[in-house]
C-alpha positions in Angstrom: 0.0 0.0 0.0 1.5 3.8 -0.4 2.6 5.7 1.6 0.1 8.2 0.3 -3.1 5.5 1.1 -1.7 5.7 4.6 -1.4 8.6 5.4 -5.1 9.6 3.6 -6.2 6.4 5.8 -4.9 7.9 9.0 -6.1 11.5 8.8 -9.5 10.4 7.5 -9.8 8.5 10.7 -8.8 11.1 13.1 -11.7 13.0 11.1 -14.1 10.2 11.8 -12.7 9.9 15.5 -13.8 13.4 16.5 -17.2 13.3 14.4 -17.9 10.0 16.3 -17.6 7.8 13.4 -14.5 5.6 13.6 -15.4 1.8 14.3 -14.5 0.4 17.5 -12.0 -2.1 16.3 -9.7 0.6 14.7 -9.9 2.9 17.8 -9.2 -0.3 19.7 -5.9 -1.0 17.0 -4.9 2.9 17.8 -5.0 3.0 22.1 -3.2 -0.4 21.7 -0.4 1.3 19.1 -0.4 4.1 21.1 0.8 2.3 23.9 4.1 1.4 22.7 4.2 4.8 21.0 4.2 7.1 24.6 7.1 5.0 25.8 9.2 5.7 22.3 12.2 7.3 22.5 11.6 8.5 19.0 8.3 9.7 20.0 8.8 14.1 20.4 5.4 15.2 20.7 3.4 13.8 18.9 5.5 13.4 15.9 7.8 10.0 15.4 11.0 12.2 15.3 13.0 11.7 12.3 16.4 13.0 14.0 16.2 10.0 16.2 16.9 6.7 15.3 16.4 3.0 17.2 16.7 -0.6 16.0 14.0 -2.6 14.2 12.5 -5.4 17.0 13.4 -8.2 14.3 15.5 -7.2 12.0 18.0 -5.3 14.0 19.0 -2.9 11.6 18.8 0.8 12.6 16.5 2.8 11.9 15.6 6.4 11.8 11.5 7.7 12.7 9.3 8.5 10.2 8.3 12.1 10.6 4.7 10.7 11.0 2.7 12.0 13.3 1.4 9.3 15.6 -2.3 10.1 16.6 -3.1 10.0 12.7 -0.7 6.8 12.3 -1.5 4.8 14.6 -5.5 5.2 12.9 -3.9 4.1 10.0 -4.5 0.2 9.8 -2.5 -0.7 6.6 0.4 1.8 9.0 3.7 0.2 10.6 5.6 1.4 13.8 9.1 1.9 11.4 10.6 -0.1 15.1 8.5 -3.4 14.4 6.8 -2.6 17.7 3.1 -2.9 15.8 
C-alpha cells in the first residue's frame, strides 16, 4: 500500500474519531499502538521524530523515525511502527 493511502487512511480516521464515526476495532488497533508509542524514545510530541533513530525489533538494523505524526498513524491500519513494535 503507499505511503500516500496511509497517510489519507490515517487523517481520514482522526476525522471520523472526533465526528464520532471511527469503528471500534480501529480505535481499539490505535489505544493499543499508542501504547508502545508514549514509551518511544523517538516519539517528540506527537511526531515520530526523524532526527532519532532506534533498532528494528526483528530485523536489527537501525532505523531512523518517520516524521509521521502518531495520533493520525496509529489510525492508519494498513500503517507500521518503522521499530517493528506494531
Amino acid at each position: 500500500m503507499s505511503q500516500i493511502h496511509q497517510i489519507l487512511e490515517g487523517w481520514g480516521n482522526v476525522l471520523k474519531s472526533t465526528i464520532g464515526l471511527l469503528d471500534e476495532e480501529t480505535q481499539k488497533l490505535s489505544v493499543d499502538r499508542l501504547l508502545h508509542c508514549n514509551s518511544c524514545d523517538m516519539r517528540t510530541s506527537n511526531s515520530c521524530d526523524t532526527s532519532k533513530y532506534g533498532y528494528h525489533l526483528k530485523t536489527g538494523v537501525r532505523t531512523y523515525g518517520c516524521g509521521c505524526n502518531i495520533a493520525a498513524k496509529t489510525l492508519s491500519r494498513s500503517s507500521q511502527c518503522p521499530l517493528g513494535k506494531w
